[in-house]
C-alpha positions as CSV (number, residue, x, y, z in Angstrom):
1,X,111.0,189.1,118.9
2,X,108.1,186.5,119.1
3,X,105.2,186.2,116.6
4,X,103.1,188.4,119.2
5,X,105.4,191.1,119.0
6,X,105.2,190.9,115.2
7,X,101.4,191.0,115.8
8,X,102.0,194.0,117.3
9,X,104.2,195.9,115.6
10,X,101.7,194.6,112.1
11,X,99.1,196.2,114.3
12,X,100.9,199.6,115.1
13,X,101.6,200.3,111.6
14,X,98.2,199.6,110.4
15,X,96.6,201.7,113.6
16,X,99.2,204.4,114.6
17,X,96.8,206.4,116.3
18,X,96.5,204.0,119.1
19,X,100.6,203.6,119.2
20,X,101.1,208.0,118.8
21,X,103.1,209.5,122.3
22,X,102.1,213.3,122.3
23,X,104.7,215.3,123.3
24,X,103.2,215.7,127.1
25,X,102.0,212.1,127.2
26,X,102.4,210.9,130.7
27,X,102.7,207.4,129.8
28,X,105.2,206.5,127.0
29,X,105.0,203.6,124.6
30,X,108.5,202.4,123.7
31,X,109.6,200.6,120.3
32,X,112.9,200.1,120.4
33,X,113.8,196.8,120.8
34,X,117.0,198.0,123.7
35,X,114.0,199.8,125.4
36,X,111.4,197.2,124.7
37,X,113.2,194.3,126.2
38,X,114.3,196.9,129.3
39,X,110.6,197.0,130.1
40,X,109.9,193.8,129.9
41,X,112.8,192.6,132.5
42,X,112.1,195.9,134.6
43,X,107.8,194.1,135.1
44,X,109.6,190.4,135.2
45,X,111.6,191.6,138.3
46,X,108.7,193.5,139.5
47,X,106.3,190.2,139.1
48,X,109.3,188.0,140.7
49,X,109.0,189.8,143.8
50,X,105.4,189.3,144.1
51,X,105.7,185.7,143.5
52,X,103.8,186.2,140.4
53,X,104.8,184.6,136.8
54,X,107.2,186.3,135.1
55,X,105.7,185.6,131.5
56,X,102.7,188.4,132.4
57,X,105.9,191.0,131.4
58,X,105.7,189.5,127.6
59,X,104.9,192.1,125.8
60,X,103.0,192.4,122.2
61,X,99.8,190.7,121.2
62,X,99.0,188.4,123.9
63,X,95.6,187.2,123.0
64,X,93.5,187.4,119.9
65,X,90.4,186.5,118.1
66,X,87.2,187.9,116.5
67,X,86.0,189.7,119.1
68,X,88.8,190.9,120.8
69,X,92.8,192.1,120.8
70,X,94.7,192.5,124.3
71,X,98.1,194.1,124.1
72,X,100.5,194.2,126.5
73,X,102.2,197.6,126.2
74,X,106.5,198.0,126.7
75,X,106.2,201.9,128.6
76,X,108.1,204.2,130.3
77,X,106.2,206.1,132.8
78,X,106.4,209.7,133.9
79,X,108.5,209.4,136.5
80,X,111.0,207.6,134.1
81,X,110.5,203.6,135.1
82,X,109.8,201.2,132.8
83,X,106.8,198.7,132.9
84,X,104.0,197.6,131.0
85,X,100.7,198.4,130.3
86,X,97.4,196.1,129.4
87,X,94.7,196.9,127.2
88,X,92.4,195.7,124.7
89,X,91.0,196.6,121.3
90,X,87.9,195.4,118.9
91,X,89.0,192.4,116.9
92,X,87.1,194.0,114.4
93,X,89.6,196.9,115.3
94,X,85.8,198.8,114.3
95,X,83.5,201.4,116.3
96,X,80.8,199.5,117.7
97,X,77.2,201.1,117.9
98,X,74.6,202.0,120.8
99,X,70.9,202.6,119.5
100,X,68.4,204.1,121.2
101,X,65.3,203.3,119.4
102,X,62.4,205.6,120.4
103,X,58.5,204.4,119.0
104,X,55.5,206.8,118.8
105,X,57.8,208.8,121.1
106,X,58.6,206.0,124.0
107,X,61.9,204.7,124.3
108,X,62.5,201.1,123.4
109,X,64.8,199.0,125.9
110,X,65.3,194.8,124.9
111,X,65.5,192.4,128.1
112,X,69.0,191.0,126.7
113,X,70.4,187.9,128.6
114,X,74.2,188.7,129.1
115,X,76.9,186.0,129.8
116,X,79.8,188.0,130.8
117,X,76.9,188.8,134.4
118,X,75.0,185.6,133.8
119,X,71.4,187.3,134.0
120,X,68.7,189.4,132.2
121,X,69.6,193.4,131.7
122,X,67.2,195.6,130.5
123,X,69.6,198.1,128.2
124,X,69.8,199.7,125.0
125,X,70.3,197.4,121.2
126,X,74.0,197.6,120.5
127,X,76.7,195.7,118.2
128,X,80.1,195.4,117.6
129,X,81.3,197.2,114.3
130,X,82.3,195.9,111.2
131,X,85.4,196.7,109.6
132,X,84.7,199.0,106.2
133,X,81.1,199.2,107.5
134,X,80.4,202.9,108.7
135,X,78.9,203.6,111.8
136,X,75.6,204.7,110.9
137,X,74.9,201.6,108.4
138,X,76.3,199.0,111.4
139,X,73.3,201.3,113.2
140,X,70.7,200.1,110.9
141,X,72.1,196.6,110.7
142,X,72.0,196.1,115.1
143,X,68.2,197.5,114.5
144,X,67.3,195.2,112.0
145,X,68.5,192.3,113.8
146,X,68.0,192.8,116.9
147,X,64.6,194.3,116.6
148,X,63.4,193.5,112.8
149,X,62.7,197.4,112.8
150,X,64.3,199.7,109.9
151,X,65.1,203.3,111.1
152,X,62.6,205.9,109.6
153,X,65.0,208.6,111.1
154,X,68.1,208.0,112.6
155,X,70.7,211.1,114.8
156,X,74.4,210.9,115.3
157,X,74.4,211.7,119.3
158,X,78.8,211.3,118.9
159,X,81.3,209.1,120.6
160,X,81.5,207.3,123.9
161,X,84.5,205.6,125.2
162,X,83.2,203.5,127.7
163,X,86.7,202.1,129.5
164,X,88.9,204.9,128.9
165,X,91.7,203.1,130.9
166,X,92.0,199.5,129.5
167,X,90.2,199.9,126.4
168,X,90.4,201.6,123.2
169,X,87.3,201.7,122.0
170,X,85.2,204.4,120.7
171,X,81.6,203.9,120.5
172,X,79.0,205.7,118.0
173,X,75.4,206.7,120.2
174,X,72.7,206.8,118.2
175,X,69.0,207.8,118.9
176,X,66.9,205.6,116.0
177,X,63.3,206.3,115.5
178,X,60.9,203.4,114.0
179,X,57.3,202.8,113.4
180,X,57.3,199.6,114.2
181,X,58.8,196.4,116.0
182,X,59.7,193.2,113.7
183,X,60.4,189.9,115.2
184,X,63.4,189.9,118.1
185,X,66.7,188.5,117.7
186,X,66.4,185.4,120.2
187,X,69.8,183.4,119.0
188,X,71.3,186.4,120.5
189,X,69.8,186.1,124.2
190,X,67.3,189.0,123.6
191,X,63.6,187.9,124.7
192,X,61.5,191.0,125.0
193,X,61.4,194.3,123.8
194,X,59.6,197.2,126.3
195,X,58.3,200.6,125.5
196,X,59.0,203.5,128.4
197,X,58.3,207.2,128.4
198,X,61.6,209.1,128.5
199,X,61.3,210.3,131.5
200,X,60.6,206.9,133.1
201,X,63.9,205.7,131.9
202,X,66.1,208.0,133.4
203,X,63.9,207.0,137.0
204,X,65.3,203.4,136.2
205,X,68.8,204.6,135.7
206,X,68.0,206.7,138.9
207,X,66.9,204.0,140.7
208,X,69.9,201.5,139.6
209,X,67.3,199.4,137.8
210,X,69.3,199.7,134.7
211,X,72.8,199.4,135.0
212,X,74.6,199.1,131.7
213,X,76.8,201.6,130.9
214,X,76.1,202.4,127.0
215,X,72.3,202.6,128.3
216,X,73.0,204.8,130.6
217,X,75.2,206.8,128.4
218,X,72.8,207.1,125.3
219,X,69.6,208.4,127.2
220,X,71.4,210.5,129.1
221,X,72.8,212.2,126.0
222,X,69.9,212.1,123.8
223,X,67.9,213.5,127.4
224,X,70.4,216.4,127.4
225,X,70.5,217.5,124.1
226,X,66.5,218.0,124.5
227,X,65.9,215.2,122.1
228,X,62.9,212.7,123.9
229,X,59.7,213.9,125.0
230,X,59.7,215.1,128.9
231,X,56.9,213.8,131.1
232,X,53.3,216.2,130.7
233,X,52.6,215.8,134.6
């Protein structure tokens, strides 16, 4: 076994909720190292066909740092072949946190410049987590630096898992309210912070104005639980 399988198997024991194999699982995560290194030469032969490399079948940690953990799965699938399976984790290996910070009743949306797109998106303040930091603290941490603001009342809205089939990560929504903006967080990309009504929001999401995902997701729970102010005609 290589040093990424030892990663791995480090990681499993320290997070065996993200390793468990309910009894009806369709998709089964193997450890024994017979079954293991079946897997892997069952996804070698199936990338040698394709012409593609054979070292994509390696399974365990294959990547790592402080932002992120992709694992490369050894599985038996429900129709009984073997394989592997991708998917990633926090580096942090922490809930991350969605805010939705609403001011004298209008909702608060930063004009963040992302790299992954390479342009502006008007979204929601949100943060990796922290490990040993709980959710609702990382909360008023992402407000205070990504806004200056300190939450005079903040509700749990629950958990989002935003890629359900690559990912593992289970976001906390928030909705935050302040009394005031403090100075923005620019070293992180953000350059403006814009007040709507509620109701205008979800027209932007509507509209496909706002495309992020956790923004999406954080209005639209806050909206239905009745929690922002609806639009007086």
């Amino acid at each position: 076994m290589t040093s990424n399988w030892q990663q791995y198997a480090e990681l499993r024991e320290r997070r065996p909720e993200y390793f468990v194999n309910p009894p009806d699982a369709a998709i089964h995560i193997l450890s024994e190292p017979a079954e293991v290194a079946a897997a892997e030469k069952a996804k070698a032969e199936a990338l040698r066909r394709r012409d593609l490399p054979v070292e994509w079948s390696r399974t365990g940690v294959v990547y790592r740092d402080e932002y992120g953990i992709l694992l490369r799965d050894p599985v038996r699938f429900a129709d009984g072949s073997l394989g592997t399976y991708i998917r990633s984790m926090p580096g942090s290996e922490a809930d991350g946190v969605v805010l939705l910070p609403v001011l004298d009743g209008a909702v608060v949306l930063v004009e963040h410049f992302r790299h992954a797109l390479r342009r502006w998106q008007l979204e929601a303040p949100r943060g990796f987590g922290e490990r040993g930091v709980p959710a609702m603290e990382q909360a008023a941490r992402e407000l205070r630096e990504e806004l200056g603001a300190v939450p005079t009342r903040l509700v749990d809205l629950g958990t989002l898992h935003p890629d359900s089939g690559t990912a593992t990560d289970e976001v906390r929504l928030y909705l935050v309210e302040i009394a005031e903006l403090g100075p923005l967080d620019a070293q992180e990309g953000i350059r403006a912070a814009r007040t709507y009504p509620a109701h205008q929001v979800g027209d932007l999401i509507r509209d496909g104005v706002i495309t992020d995902g956790f923004t999406i997701a954080v209005w639209t729970r806050a909206w239905l639980r009745g929690l922002l102010p609806t639009a007086t005609g």
